[in-house]
NUVO-493623 format. One record per atom (N, C-alpha, C): residue in one letter; x, y, z. Coordinates in steps of 0.2 Angstrom, whole numbers, plus 2048, in hexadecimal, padded with zeros to 3 digits. Example, Ala and Ser with C-alpha at 12.3 -4.5 7.8 and 13.67 -1.06 7.14 Angstrom:
BEGIN
A8427E4827A83E7EA827A8427F0827S8407F5823S8447FB824S840800827
This chain:
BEGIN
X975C0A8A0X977C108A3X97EC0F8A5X982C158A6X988C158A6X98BC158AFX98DC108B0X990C118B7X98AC148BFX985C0F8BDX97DC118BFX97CC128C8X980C128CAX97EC118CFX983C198D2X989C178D2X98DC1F8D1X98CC248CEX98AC248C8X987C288C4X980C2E8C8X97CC2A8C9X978C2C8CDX979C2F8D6X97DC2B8D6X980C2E8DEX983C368DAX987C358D5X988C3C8D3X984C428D1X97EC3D8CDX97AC438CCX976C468D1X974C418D7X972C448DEX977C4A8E2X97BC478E0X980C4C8E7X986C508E0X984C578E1X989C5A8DCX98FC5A8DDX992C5A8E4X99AC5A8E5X99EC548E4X99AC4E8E3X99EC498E0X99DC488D8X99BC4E8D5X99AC4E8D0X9A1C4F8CDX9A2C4B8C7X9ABC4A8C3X9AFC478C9X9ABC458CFX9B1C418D5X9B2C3B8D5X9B6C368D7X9B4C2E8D5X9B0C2D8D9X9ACC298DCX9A8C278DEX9A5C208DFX9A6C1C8E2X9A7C168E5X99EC128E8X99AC0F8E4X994C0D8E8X996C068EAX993C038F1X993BFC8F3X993BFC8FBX995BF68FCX996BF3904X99BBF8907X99ABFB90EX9A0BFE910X9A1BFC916X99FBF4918X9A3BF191DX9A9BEC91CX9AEBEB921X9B4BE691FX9B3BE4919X9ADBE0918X9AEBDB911X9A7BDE90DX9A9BE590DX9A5BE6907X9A7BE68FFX9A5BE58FAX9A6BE38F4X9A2BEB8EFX9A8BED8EBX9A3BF38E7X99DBF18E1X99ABF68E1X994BF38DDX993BF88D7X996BFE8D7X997C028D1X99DC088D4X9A0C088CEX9A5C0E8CEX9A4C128C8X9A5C178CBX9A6C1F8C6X9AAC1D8C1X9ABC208BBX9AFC208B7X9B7C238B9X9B4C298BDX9BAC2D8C1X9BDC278C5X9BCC228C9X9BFC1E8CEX9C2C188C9X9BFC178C2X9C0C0F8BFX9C9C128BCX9CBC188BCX9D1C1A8B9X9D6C1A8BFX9D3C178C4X9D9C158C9X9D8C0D8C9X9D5C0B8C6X9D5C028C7X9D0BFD8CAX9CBC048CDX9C4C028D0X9C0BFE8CBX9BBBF98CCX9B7BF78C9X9B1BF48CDX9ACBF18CBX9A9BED8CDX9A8BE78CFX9A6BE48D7X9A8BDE8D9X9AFBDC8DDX9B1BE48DCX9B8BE48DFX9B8BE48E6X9BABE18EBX9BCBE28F0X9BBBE88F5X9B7BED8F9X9B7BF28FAX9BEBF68FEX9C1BF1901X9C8BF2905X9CFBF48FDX9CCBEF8F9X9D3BF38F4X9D0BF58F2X9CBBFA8EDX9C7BFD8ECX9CBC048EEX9CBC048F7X9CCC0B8FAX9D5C0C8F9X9D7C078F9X9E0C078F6X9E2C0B8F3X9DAC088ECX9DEC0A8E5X9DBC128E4X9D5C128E8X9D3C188E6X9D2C1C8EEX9D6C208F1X9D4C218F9X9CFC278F9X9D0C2A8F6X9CDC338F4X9C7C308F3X9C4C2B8EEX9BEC298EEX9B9C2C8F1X9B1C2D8EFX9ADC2D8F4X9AAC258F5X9AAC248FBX9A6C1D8FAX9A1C1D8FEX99AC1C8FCX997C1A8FEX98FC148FEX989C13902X987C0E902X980C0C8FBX97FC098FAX97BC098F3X974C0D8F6X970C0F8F2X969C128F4X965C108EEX961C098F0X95EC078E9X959C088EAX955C0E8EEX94EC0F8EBX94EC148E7X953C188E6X955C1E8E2X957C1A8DAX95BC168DBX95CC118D6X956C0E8D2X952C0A8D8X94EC078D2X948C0E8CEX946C128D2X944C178CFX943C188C8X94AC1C8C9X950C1E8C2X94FC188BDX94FC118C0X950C0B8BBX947C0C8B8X943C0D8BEX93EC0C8B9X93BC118B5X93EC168B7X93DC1D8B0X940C1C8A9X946C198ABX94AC158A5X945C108A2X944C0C8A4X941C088A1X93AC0789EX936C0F8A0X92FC1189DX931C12896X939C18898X939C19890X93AC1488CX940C0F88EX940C09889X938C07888X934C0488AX92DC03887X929C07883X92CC0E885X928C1487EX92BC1087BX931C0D878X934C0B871X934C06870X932C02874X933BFA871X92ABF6875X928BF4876X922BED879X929BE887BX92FBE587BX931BE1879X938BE387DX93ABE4885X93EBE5889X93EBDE88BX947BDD88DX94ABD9893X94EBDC896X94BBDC89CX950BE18A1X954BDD8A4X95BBDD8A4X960BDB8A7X962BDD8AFX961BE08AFX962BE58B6X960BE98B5X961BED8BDX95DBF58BDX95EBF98B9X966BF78B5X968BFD8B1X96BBFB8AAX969BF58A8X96ABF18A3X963BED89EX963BF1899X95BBEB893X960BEB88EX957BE388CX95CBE3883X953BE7880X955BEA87AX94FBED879X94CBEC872X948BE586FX947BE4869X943BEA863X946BEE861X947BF685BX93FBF2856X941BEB855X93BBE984FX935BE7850X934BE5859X92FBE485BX92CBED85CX92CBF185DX92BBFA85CX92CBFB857X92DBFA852X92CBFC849X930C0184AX936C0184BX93CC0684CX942C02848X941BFC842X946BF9840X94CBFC83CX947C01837X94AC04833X94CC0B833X950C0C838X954C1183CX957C11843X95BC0B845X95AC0B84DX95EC1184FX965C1684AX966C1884EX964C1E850X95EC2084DX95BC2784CX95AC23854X955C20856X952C1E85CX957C1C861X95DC1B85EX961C19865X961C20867X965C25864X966C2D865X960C2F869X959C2E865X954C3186BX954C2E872X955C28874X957C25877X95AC2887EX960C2887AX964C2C87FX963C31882X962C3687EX95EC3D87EX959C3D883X952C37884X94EC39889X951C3788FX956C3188EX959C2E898X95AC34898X961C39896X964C3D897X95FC4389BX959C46897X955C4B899X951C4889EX94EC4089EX94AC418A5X94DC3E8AAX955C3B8A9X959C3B8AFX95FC3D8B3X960C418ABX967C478AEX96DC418ACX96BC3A8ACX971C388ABX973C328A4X979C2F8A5X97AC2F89DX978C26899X978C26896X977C1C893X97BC1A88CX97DC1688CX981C14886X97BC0E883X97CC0F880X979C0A877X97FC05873X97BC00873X97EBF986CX979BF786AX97BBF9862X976BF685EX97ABF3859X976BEB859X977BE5854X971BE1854X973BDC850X96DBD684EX96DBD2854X970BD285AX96FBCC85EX971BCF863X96FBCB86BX96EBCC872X977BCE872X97BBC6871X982BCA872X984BCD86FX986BD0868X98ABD6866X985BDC869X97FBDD86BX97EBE586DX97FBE5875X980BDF876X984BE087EX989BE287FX98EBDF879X995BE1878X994BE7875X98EBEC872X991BF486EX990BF7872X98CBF4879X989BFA87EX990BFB883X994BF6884X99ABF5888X99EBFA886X9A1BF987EX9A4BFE87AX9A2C0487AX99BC0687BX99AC0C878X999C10881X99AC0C885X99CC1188CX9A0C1688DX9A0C1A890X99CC1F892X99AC2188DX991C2388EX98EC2788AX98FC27883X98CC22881X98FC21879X98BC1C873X98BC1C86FX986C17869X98AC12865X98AC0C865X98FC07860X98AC0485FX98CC04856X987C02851X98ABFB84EX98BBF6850X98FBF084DX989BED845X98CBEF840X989BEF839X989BE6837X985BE6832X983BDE832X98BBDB82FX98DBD682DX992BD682BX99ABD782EX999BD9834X9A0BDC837X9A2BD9840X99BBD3840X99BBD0845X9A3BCD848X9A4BCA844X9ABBC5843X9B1BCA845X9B0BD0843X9B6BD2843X9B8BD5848X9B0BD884BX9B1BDA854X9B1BD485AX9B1BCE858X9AFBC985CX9B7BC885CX9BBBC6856X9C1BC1858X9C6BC485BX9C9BCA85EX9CDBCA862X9CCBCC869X9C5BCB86BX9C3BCB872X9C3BC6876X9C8BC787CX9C6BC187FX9C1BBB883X9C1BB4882X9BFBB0883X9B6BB4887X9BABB788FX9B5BB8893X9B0BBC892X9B0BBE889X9ABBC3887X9A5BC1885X9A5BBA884X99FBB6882X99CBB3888X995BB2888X991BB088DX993BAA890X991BA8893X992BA0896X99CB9F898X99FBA4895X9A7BA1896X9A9BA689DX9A9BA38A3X9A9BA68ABX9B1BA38AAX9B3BA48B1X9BCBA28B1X9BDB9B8B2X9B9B968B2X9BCB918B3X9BCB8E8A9X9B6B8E8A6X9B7B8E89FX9BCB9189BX9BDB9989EX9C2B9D89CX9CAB9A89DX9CBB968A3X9D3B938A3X9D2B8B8A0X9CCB8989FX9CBB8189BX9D0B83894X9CDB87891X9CCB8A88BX9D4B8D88BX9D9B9288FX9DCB9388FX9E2B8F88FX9E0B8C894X9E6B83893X9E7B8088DX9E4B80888X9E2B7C880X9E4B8287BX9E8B8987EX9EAB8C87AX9E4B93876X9DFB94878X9D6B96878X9D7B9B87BX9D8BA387AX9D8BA787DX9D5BAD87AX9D4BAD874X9CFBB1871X9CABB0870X9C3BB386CX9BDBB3869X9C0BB0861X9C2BB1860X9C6BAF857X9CABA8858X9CCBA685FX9CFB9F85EX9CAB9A861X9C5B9C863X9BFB98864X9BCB9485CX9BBB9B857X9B9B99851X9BEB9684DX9C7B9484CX9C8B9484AX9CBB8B84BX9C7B8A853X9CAB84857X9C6B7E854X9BEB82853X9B9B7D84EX9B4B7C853X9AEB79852X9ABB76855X9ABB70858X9AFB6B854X9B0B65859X9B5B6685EX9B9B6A85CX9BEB6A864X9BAB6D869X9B5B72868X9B2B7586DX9AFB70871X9AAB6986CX9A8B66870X9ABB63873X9AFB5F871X9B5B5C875X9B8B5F87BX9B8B6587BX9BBB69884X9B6B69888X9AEB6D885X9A9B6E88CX9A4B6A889X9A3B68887X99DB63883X999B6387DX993B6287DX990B62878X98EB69877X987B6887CX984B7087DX987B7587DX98DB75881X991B7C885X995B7F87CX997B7887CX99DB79876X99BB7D86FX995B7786EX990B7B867X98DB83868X98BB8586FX988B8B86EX98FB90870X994B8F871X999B93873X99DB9586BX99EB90867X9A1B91864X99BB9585EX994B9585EX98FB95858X991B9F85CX990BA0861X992BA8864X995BAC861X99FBA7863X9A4BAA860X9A5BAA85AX99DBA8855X99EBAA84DX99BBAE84DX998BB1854X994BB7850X98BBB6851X988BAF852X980BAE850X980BAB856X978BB0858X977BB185FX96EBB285CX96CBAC85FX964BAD85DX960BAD862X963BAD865X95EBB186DX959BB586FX951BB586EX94FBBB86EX94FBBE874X94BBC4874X94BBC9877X946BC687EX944BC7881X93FBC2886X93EBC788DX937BC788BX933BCE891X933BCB896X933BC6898X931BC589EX935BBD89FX93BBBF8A3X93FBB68A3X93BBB48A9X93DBAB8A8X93BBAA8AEX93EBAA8B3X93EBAB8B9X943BAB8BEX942BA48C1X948BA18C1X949B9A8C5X94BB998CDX94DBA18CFX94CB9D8D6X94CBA58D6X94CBA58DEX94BBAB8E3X950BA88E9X954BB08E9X958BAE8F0X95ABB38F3X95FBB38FCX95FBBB8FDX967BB8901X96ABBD904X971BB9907X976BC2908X979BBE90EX97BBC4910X983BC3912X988BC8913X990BC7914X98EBC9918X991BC791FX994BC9925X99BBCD928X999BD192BX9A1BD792DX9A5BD192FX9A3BCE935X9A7BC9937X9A5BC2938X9A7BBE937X9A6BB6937X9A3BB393DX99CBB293CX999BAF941X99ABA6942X999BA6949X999BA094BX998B9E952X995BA2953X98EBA0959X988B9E954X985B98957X980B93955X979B96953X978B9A959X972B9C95AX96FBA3956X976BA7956X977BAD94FX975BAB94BX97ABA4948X978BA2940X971B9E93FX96EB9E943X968B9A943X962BA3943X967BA7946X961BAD946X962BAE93EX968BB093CX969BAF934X965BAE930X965BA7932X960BA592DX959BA592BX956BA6933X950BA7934X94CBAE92FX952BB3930X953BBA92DX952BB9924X955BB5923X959BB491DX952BB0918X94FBAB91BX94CBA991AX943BAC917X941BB291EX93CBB691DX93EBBA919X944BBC916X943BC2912X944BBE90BX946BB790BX945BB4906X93EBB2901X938BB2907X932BAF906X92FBB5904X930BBB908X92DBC2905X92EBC38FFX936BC38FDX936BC28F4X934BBF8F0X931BB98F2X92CBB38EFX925BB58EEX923BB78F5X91DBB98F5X91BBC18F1X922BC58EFX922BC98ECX91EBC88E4X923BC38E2X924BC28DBX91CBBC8DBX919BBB8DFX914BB78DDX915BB18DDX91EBAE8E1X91CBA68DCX91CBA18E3X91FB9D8E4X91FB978E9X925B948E6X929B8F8EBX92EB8B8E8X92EB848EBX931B808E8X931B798ECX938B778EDX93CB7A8ECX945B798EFX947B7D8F3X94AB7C8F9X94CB838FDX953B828FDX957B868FAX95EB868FCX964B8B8FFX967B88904X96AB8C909X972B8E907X975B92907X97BB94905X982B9590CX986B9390CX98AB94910X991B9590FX994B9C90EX99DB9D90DX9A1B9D913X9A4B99915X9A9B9991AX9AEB9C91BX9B1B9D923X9B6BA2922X9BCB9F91FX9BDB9B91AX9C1B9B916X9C0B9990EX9BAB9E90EX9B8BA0908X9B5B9B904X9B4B93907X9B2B8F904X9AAB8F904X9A7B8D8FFX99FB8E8FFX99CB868FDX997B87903X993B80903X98CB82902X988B7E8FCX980B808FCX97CB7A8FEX977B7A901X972B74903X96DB75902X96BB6F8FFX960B708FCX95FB6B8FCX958B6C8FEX952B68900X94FB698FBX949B648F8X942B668F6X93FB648F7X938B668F8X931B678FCX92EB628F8X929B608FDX922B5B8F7X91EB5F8F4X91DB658F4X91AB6A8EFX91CB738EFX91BB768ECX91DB7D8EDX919B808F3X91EB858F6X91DB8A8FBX921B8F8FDX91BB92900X91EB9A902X91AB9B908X91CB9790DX91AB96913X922B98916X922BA0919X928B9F91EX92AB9B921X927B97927X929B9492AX92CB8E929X929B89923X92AB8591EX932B8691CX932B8C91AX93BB8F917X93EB8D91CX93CB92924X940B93926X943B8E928X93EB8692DX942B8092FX947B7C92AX943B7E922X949B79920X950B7D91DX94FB8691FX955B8491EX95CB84924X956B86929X958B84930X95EB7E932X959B7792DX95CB7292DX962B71929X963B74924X967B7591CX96FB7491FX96DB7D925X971B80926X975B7A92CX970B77930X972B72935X978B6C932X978B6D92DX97BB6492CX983B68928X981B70928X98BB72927X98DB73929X996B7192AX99AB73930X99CB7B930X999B7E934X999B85936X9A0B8693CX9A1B8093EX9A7B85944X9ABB8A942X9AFB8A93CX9B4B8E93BX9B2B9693BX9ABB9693AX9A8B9D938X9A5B9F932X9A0BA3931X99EBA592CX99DBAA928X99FBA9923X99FBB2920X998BB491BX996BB191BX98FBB1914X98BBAC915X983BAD915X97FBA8916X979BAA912X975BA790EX971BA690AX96CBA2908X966BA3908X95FB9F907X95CBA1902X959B9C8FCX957B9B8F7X953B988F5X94DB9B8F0X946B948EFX949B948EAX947B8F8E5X947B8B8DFX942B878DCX943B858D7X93DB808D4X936B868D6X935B8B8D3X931B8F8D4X92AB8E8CEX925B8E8D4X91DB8D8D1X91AB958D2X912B938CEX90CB9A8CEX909B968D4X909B918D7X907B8F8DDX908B8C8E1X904B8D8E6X907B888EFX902B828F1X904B7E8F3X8FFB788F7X903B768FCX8FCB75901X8FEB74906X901B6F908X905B6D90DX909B6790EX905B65915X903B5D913X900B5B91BX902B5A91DX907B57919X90EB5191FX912B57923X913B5E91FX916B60925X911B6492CX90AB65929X905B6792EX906B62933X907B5A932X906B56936X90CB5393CX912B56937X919B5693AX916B5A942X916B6193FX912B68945X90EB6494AX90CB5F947X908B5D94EX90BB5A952X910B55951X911B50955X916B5595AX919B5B956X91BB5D958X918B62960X912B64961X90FB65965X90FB6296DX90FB5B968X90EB5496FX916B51974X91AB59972X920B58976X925B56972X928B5696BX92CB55969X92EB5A965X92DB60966X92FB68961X936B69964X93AB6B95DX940B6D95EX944B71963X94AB72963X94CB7896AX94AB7E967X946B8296AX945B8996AX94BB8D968X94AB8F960X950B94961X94EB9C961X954B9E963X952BA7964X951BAA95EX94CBB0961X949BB595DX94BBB8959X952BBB95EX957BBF95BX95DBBE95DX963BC1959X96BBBE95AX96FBC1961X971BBF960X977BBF969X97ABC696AX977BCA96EX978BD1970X980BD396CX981BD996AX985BDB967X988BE1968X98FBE2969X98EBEC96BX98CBEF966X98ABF696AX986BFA967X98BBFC960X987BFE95BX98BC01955X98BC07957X992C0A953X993C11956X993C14950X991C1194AX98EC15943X988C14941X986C1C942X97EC1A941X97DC1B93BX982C20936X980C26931X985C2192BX983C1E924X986C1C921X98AC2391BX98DC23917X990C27912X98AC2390DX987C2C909X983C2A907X97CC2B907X979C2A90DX972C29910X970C31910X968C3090EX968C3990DX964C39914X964C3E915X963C4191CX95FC4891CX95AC4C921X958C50922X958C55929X95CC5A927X95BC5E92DX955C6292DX953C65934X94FC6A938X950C70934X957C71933X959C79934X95BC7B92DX961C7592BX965C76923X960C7191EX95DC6F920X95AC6991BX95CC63917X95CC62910X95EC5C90CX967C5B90DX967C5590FX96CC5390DX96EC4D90DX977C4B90DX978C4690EX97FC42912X97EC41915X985C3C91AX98CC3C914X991C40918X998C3E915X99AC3A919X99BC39920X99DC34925X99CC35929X99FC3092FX99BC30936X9A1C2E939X9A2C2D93FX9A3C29946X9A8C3194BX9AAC2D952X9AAC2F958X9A4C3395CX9A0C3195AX99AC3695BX998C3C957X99BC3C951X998C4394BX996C3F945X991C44943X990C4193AX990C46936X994C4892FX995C4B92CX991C4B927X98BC50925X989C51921X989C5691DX98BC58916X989C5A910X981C5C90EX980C6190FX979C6790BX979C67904X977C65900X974C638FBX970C608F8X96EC628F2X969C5F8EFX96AC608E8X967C5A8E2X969C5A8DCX969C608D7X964C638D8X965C688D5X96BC6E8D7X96FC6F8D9X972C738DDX979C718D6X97AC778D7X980C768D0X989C788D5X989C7B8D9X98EC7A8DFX98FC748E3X993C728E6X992C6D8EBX990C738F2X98BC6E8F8X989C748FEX98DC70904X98CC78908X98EC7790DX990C70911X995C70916X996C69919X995C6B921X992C67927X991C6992CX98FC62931X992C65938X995C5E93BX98EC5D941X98DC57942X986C58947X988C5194CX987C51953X984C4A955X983C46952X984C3E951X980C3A950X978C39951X978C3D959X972C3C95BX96EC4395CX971C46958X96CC4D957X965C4C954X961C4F95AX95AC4B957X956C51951X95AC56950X959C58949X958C56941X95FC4F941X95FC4C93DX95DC4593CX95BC45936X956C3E934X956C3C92EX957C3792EX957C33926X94FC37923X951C3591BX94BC39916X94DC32911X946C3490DX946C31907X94AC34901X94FC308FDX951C348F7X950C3A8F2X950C408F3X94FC448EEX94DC448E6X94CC458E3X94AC408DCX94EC468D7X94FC438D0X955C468CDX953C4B8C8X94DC4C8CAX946C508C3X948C588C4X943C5A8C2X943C618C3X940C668C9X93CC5C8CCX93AC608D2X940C5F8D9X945C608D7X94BC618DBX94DC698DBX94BC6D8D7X94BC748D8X945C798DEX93EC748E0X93CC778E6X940C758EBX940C6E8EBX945C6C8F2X94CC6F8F2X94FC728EFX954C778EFX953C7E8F3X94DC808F0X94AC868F2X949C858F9X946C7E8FCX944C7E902X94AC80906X94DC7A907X954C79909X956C8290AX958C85905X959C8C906X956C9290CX950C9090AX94BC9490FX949C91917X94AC8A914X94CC8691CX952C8A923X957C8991EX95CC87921X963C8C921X963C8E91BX96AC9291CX968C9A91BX96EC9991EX96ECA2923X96FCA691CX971CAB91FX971CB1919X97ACB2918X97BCB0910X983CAF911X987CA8912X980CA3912X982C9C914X982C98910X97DC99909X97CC98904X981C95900X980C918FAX985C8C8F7X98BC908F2X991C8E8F6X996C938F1X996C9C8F6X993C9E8FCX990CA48FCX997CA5902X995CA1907X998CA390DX9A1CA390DX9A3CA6912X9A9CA6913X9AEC9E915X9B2C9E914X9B5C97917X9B0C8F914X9AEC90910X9ABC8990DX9AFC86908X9B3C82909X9B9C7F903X9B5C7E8FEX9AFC7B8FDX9ACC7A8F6X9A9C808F3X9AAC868F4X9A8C8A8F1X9A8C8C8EBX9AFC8C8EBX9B1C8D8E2X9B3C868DEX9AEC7F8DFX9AFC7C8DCX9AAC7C8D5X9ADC7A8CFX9AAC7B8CCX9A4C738CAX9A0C788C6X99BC728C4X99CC6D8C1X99AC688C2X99BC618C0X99DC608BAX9A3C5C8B8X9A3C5B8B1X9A0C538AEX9A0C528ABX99BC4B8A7X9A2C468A0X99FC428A1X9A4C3E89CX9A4C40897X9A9C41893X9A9C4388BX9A2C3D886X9A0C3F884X99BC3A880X99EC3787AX99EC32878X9A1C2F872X99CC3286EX996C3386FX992C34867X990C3A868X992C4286AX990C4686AX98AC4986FX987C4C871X984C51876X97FC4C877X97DC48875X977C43877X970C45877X971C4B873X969C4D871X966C4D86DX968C48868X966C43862X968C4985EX96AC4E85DX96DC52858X975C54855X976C4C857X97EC4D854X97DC45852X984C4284EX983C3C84BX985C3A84FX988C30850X98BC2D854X992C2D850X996C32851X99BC3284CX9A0C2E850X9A4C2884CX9AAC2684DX9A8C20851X9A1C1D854X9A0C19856X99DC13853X99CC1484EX99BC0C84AX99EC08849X99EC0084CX9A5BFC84AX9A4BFD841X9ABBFC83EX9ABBFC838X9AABF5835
């Protein structure tokens, strides 16, 4: 999917439609998590920093993720993928690899990639790019190329010549510290990895690293497709506005950090026998600490003492920016531990630890209740959603996805008990009655979208979309111009 998480912020809210658009953290240290196309042409990307972020792009809308709207959309996506294939690996909410021969769809993938497109497009309104080759890495790499909205066909035979002028960090396994290894020895392309040989490779990262990096940058990637990987651990971890360093906080921290850990566990069905603790400091430096259990579990409390203790034995005075709880070493079951059942006892008989608190150390009140973003419901105008907030007002925006104008903007209380968070609107066609309501709810006569006097968006036009690399995307044009040759 194309810029998956912005994308759909757009196709929710028409006035940010053709605008950049910015999703992620909107506190001190929050980090972006998708940028619009319109925002990535000032510099924005992914993982970036959300303070430069607003530098590079001020006009941006930014605001906060809405992943149940997301995973939705992802699993509608992903129905269709199994109408075509038995044979899915979902990489993320908005990323598969999708084996075409397992669905007896060999012998033509691009009729199928076209259709493809064509259904995301009509039952999500939004757009998907396609790579198709023989292996997991090159259709990685034609779906990257074939962004926005587009189809790259990389042809048997033509591997070598798209792999050797990419850099190093295009191949899997090569993160920045291999990437400057390699760069040191003069290694800075895909073409001088293959050129440098196999034995140099193994002599800089080793056996294994060296062998299967250099077998890549030739092109051969025998990796199948895989339904169902396994997950090796479970974990959950949160960045803080500001640097804690009251004791008794980062002990609620944990306690927090830990339950929502085991929920995850208990979600996924499994148990673990390693629990590990994460801690980034306020000078950025990260320490992790783990234990392992005499057998698996998914016993909160179990989590929670040890990693209670994890956290205990790190120097935390300076402050803390990030903290982190994780299982590992994950089983399909639990057994019960006596030795710590019997720990519990002794502890009974007058030797249990200091009581720590329930909850963290009073705090002033937040004066933002309304994030940018957050969809919302009036009494009077209906659907909407949060452009901003603070001094005591919150601005919200009247629309909904079907609505081809951007609507009305109007200013309320924080604490107007009219208005109330709502679940997301859905991107279908039944966004056309919730339109309708919205109208007969709420607006007056003449107040209507585009209608009333003094609405600066009134004559804004409708939403423009990415040019498509392979035509209208309704399987009835070719993928002209986008096959590597």
């Amino acid at each position: 999917m194309d810029a998956f998480f912005a994308a759909v912020e757009q196709a929710s809210k028409p006035s940010l439609r053709g605008k950049p658009v910015v999703v992620g953290g909107l506190g001190p240290r929050g980090v972006v998590s998708t940028a619009s196309y319109e925002a990535r042409v000032h510099g924005v990307h992914s993982a970036m920093a959300m303070a430069h972020a607003r530098r590079l792009s001020p006009n941006a809308a930014y605001l906060v993720p809405r992943f149940g709207i997301y995973r939705q959309i992802s699993e509608a996506v992903m129905a269709l993928l199994h109408e075509v294939s038995p044979l899915i690996e979902p990489l993320s909410l908005d990323e598969a690899f999708v084996d075409l021969e397992a669905g007896g769809h060999g012998a033509d993938p691009r009729a199928v990639a076209r259709r493809l497109r064509a259904e995301i497009r009509a039952g999500t309104g939004l757009t998907a790019s396609v790579g198709l080759a023989g292996s997991k890495l090159l259709a990685k790499i034609a779906s990257e190329q074939a962004k926005p909205d587009g189809l790259v066909v990389v042809e048997p035979g033509t591997e070598r010549a798209l792999l050797e002028p990419m850099p190093v960090r295009t191949l899997p396994g090569v993160g920045p510290a291999t990437a400057e290894h390699l760069r040191r020895v003069g290694i800075t392309t895909v073409g001088e990895i293959v050129h440098a040989g196999e034995p140099e490779l193994v002599r800089l990262l080793g056996k294994a690293h060296g062998t299967g990096l250099h077998s890549m940058a030739a092109g051969f990637d025998n990796r199948p497709v895989v339904a169902d990987r396994d997950v090796k651990s479970i974990s959950v971890e949160d960045t803080f506005d500001a640097d804690l360093t009251d004791r008794a906080h980062l002990r609620y921290e944990i306690d927090r950090l830990a339950e929502r850990c085991v929920q995850r566990l208990r979600g996924a069905g499994r148990s673990g026998r390693t629990v590990v603790v994460k801690v980034r400091r306020y000078d950025f430096s990260t320490l992790t600490r783990s234990e392992t259990l005499r057998a698996p579990t998914d016993d909160p409390g179990l989590v929670r003492e040890t990693a209670r203790r994890l956290m205990e034995a790190v120097d935390t005075t300076g402050g803390v920016r990030l903290l982190g709880v994780g299982v590992a070493g994950l089983a399909d079951f639990t057994q019960e531990d006596l030795f710590a059942h019997a720990t519990g006892e002794g502890e009974e008989d007058g030797h249990a630890p200091e009581e720590l608190p329930s909850a963290p150390p009073p705090a002033p009140e937040r004066a933002r209740l309304w994030w940018p973003g957050q969809d919302v419901e009036h009494e009077t105008y209906g659907s909407g959603w949060v452009q901003g907030s603070g001094v005591g007002r919150v601005t919200v925006r009247f629309e909904v996805p079907s609505d081809t104008v951007p609507g009305r903007v109007r200013t309320f209380a924080v604490d107007d008990p009219a208005l109330a968070h709502r679940d997301p609107l859905p991107l279908g066609p039944a966004d056309a009655a919730g339109a309708g309501q919205r109208k007969e709810k709420g607006q007056k006569k003449g107040e209507g979208n585009g209608e009333g006097k003094g609405t600066e968006d009134a004559q804004s036009s409708p939403a423009s979309r990415p040019k498509s690399r392979s035509g209208g995307g309704d399987g009835s044009e070719p993928d002209v111009g986008t096959s590597i040759p």
